[in-house]
N, C-alpha and C positions, 0 to 999 in steps of 0.2 A: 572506417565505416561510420555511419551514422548513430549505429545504438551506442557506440566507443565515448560519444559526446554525453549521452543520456547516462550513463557508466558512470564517470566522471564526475558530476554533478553534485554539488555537495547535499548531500542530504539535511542538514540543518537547514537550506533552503527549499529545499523539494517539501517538506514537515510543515516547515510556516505557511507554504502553498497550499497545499492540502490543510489544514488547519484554515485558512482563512475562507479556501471555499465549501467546507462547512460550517463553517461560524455566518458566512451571509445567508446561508437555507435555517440557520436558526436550530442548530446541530452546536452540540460540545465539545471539545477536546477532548472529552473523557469517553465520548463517545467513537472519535477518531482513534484514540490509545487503544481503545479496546477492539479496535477492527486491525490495528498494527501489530499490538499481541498476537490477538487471535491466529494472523497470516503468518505471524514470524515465528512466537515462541519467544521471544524477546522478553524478559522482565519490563515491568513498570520505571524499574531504577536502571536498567541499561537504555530502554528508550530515552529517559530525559539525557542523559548522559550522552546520548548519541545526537540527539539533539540542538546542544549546544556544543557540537565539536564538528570537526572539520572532514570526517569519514564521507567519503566517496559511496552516493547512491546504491552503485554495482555491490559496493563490497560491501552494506548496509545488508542487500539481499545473499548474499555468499557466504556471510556470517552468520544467515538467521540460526540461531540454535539448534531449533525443532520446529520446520514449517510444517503444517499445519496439512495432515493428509486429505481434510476435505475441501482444502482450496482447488482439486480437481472438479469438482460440480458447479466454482463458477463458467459462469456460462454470458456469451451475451458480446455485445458492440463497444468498442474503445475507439474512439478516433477512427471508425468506420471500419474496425479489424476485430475480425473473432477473436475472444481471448481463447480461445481453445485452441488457436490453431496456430498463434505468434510462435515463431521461433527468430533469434534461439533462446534455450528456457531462460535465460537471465532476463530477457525482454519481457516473458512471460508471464515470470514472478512480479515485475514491476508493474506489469499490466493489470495482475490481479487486483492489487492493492489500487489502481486507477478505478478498476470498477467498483469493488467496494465504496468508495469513495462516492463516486457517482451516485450508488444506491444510496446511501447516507444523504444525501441532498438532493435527491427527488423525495425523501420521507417514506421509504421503506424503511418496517420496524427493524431491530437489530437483529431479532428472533432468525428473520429471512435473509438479513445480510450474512450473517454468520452461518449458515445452512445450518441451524440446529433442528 
């Protein structure tokens, strides 16, 4: 199947992706870390470590520690698909983190990207 490929995919390269399209809307790394935390649960010192290793996207999101229970109230358009409504939830989790993302570089404050 198709999400099998997106699975796959090393996350040290998915990170520097995301990392670069917020660094051209004039967004931080520290700002993308703390939207990574926020969804995952992950420490600061296992992200960069995951970072520069070879860990497959999928199991990036399959390992998150403690995601993050109010990653249910993102809401909203990925690639012309509700995130609320992708299945199956591994696509979903990966989706969230797309939107996030998005929000970050249209210049929504953190406040809203993070649903505090």
């Amino acid at each position: 199947m198709e999400y099998e490929r997106v699975y796959q995919m090393s996350f040290s390269k998915i990170y520097g992706l995301l990392l670069n399209k917020a660094m051209r809307k004039n967004r931080t790394k520290g700002e993308v870390d703390q939207i990574i935390l926020w969804l995952t649960g992950y420490s600061q010192e296992q992200l960069d470590d995951y970072a520069g290793s070879d860990l497959a996207y999928g199991a990036f999101f399959q390992q998150a520690p403690c995601p993050n229970p109010n990653r249910r109230l993102i809401r909203g358009v990925v690639c012309g698909v509700r995130v609320e409504t992708i299945e199956p939830p591994l696509m979903q989790e990966i989706r969230y983190l797309d939107k996030l993302i998005d929000e970050l570089a249209k210049g929504k404050p953190m406040e809203k990207i993070l649903r505090s």
